[in-house]
C-alpha positions in Angstrom: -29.1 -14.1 -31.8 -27.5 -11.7 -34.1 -24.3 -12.9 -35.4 -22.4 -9.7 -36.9 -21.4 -8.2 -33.2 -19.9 -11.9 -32.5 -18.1 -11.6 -36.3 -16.8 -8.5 -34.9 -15.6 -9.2 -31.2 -13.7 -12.3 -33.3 -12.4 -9.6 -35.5 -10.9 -7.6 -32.3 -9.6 -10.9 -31.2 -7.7 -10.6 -34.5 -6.9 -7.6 -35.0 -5.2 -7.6 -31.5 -3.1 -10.5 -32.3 -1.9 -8.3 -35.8 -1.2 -5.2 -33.5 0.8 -7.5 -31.2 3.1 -9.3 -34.1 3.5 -6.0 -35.4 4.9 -4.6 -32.7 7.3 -7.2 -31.7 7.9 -6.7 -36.1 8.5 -3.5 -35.4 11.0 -4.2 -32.5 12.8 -6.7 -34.1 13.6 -4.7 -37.2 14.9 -1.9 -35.0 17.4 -3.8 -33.5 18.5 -4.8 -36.8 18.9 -1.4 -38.2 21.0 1.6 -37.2 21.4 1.9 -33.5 22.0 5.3 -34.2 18.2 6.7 -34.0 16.8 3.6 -32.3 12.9 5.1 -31.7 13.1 7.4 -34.7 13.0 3.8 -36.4 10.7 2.6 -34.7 8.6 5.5 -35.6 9.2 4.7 -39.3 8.6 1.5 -39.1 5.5 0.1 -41.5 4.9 -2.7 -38.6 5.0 0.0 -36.2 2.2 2.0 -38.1 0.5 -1.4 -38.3 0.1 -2.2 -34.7 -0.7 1.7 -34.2 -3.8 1.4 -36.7 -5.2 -1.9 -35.9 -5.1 -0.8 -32.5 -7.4 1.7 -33.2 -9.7 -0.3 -34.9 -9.6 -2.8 -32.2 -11.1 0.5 -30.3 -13.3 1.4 -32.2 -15.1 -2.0 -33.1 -14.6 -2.7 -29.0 -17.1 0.3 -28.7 -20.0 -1.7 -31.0 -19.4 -4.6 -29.6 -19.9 -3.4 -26.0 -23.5 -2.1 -27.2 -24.8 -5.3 -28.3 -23.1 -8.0 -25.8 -23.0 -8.7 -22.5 -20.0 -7.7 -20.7 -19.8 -10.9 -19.4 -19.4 -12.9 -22.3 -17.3 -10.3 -24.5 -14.9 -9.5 -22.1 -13.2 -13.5 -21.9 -13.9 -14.0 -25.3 -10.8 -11.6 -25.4 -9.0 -13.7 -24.0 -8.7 -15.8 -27.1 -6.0 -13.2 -28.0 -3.7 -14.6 -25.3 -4.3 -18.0 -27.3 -4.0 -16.3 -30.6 -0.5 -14.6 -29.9 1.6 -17.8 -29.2 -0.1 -19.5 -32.0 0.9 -17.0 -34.3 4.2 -16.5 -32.8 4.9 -19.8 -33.8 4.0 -19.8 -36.9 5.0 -16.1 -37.8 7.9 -15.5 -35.9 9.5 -19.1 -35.6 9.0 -19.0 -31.3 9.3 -22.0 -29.5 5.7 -22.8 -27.6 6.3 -25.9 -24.9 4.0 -28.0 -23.9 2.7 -26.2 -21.1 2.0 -23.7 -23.1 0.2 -25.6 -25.6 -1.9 -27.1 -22.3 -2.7 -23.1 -21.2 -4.3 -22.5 -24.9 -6.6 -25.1 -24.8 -7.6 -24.1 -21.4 -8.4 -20.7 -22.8 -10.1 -21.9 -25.6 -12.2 -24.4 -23.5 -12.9 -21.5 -20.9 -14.2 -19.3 -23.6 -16.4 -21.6 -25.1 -18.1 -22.3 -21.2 -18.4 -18.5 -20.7 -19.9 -17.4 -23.9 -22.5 -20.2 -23.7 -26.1 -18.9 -22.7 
């Protein structure tokens, strides 16, 4: 088993989770700002720029990994983003994560670990 496609469907995972905090970065500083020009700020905004160019990244590297693993197994494993986001909500943007919460990421976890297995 080659490794590097599974180093790189993690780094989409990532990447996805920085395109997603920079967005809601990117929000947040608008509403701080001028209301005067509210998307012309967004625009502007370095977070906004971020979320813009991991996204494509996150495109592009979807595209290698789709030639080297099964549908089947790359397709949940993006579903660690959904666990990644609250996690670093959390941590990056002080959020409050309940319990249930906390339950449904190590569901996802757990249920990407089961489906990637051969």
């Amino acid at each position: 088993m080659n490794i590097i496609p599974w180093l790189i469907l993690l780094l989409v995972v990532v990447l996805g989770t920085v395109g997603q905090l920079s967005l809601k970065y990117a929000f947040q500083a608008n509403t701080s700002q001028s209301k005067s020009k509210p998307m012309q700020n967004i625009l502007f905004s370095p977070y906004f720029w971020t979320w813009f160019v991991s996204y494509v990244i996150v495109t592009v590297l979807w595209l290698i990994v789709l030639r080297t693993i099964p549908l089947s197994q790359a397709f949940p494993t993006l579903g660690l983003t959904f666990a990644l986001v609250p996690l670093a909500s959390y941590y990056f943007l002080r959020e409050h994560v309940v319990l249930s919460q906390w339950i449904g990421i190590a569901i996802i976890v757990t249920g990407v670990i089961l489906v990637v297995q051969k």
